[in-house]
KEDRENTI-857378 format. One record per atom (N, C-alpha, C, O): residue in three letters; x, y, z. Coordinates in steps of 0.02 Angstrom, whole numbers, padded with zeros to 5 digits, always signed. Example, Ala and Ser with C-alpha at 12.3 -4.5 7.8 and 13.67 -1.06 7.14 Angstrom:
// KEDRENTI-857378
ALA+00660-00284+00390
ALA+00615-00225+00390
ALA+00660-00165+00390
ALA+00712-00166+00423
SER+00642-00112+00354
SER+00684-00053+00357
SER+00645+00002+00394
SER+00670+00057+00402
This chain:
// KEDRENTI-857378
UNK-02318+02237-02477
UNK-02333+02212-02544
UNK-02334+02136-02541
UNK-02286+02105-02520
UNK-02396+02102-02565
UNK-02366+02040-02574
UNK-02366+02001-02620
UNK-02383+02026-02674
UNK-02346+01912-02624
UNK-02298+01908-02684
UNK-02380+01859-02735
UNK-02438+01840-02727
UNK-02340+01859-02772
UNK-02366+01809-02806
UNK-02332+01765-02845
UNK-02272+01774-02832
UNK-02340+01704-02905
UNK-02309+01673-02917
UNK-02288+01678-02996
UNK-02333+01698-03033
UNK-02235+01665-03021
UNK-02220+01676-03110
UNK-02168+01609-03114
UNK-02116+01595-03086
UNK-02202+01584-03153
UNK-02165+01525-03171
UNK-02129+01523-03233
UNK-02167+01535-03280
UNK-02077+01514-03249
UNK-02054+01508-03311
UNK-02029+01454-03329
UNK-02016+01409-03288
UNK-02023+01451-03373
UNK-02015+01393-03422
UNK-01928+01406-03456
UNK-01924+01440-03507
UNK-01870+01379-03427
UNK-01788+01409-03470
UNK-01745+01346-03501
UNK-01763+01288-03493
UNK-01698+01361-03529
UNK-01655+01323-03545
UNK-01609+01306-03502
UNK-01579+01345-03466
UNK-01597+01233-03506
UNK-01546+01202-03469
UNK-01486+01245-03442
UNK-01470+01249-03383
UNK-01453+01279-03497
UNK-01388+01288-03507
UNK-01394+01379-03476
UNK-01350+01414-03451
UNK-01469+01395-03492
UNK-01478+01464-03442
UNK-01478+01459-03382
UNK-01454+01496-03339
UNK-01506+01410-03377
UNK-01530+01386-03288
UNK-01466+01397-03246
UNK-01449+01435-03200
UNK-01427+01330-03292
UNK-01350+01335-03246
UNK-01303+01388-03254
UNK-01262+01399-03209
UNK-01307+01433-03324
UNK-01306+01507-03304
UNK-01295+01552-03247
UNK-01246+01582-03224
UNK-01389+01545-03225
UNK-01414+01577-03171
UNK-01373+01567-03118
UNK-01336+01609-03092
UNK-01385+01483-03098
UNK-01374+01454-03045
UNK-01290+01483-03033
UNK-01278+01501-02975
UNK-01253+01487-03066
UNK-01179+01502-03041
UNK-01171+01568-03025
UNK-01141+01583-02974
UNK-01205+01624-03077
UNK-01216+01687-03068
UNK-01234+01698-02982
UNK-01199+01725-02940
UNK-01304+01664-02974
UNK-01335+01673-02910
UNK-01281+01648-02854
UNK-01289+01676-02800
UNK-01243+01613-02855
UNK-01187+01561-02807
UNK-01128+01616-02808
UNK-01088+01626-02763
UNK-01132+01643-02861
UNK-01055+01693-02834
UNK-01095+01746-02785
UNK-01058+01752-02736
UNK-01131+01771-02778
UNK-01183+01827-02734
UNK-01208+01766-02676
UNK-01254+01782-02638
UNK-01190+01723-02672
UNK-01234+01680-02613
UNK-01319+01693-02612
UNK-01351+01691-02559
UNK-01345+01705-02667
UNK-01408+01683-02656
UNK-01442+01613-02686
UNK-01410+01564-02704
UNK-01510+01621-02686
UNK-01544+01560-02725
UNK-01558+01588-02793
UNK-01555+01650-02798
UNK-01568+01561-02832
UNK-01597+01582-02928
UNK-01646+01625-02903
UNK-01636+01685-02901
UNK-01711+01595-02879
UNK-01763+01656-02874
UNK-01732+01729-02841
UNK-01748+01780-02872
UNK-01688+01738-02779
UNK-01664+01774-02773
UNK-01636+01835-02822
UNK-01664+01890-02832
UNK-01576+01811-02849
UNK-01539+01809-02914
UNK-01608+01859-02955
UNK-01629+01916-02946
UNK-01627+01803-03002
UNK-01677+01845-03057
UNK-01718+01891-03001
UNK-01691+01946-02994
UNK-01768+01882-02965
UNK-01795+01941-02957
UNK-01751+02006-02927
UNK-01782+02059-02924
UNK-01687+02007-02907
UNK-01649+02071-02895
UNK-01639+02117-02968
UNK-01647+02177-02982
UNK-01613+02046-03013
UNK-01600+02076-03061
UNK-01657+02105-03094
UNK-01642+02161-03114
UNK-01730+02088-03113
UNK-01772+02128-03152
UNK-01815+02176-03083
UNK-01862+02214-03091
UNK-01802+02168-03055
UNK-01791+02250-03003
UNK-01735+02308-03035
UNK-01754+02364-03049
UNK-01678+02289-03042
UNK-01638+02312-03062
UNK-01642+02346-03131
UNK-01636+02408-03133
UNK-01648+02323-03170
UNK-01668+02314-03236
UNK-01733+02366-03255
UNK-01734+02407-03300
UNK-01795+02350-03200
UNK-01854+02401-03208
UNK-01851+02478-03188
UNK-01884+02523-03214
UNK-01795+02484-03129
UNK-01778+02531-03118
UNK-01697+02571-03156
UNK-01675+02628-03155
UNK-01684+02536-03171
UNK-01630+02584-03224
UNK-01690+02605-03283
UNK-01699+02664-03296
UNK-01717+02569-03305
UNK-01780+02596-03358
UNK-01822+02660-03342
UNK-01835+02704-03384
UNK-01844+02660-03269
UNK-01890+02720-03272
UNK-01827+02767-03257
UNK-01834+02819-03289
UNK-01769+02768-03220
UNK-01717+02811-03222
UNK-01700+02828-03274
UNK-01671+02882-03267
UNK-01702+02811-03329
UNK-01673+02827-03396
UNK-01724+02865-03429
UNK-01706+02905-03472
UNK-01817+02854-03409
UNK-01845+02896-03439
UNK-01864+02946-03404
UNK-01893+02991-03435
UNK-01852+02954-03330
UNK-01848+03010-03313
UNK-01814+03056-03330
UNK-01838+03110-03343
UNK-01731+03039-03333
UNK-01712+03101-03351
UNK-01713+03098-03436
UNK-01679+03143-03460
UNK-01741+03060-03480
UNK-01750+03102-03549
UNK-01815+03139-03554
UNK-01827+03172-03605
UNK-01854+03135-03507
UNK-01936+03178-03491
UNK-01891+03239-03455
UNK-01892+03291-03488
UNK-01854+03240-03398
UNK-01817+03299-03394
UNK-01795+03332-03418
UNK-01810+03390-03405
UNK-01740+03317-03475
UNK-01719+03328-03514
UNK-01750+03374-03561
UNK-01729+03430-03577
UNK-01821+03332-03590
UNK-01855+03367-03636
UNK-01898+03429-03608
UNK-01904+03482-03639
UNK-01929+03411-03536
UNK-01975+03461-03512
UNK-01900+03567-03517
UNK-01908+03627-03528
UNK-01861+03534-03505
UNK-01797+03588-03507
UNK-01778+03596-03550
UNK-01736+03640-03551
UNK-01797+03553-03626
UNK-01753+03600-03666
UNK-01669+03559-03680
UNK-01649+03562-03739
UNK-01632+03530-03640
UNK-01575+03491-03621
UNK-01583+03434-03690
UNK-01631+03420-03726
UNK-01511+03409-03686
UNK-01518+03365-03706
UNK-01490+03371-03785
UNK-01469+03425-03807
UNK-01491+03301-03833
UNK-01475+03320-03894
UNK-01501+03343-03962
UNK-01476+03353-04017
UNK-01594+03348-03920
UNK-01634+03376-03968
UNK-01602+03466-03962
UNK-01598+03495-04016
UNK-01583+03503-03902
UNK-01572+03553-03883
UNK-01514+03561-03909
UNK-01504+03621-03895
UNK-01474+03546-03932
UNK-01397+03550-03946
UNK-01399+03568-04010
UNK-01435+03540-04051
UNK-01340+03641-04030
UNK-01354+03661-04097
UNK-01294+03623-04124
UNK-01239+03612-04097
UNK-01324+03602-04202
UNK-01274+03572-04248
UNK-01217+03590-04268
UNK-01186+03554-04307
């Protein structure tokens, strides 16, 4: 896969945020953020997988009697 570039535009006070966040893990910021919205994208489709599971079965709290 390869990369390309996303620039953002943050606040001071996020930045240095980041920057300490990323320093307790020993990485760099870019490091840092892109693990985390890896992270982040994949708890998402995990979460709609299993409510598509869920629903394809029946499960779940639409399935649950009152």
């Amino acid at each position: 896969m390869g990369s390309r570039v996303l620039s953002l535009r943050v606040d001071g006070e996020l930045l240095e945020r980041l920057r300490q966040h990323a320093a307790k893990r020993g990485m760099s910021v870019q490091d840092y953020v892109v693990r985390t919205l890896i992270r982040e994208d994949f708890d998402e489709r995990l979460s709609l997988s299993v409510d598509e599971t869920e629903r394809l079965h029946g499960w779940g709290s639409a399935a649950s009697p009152s």
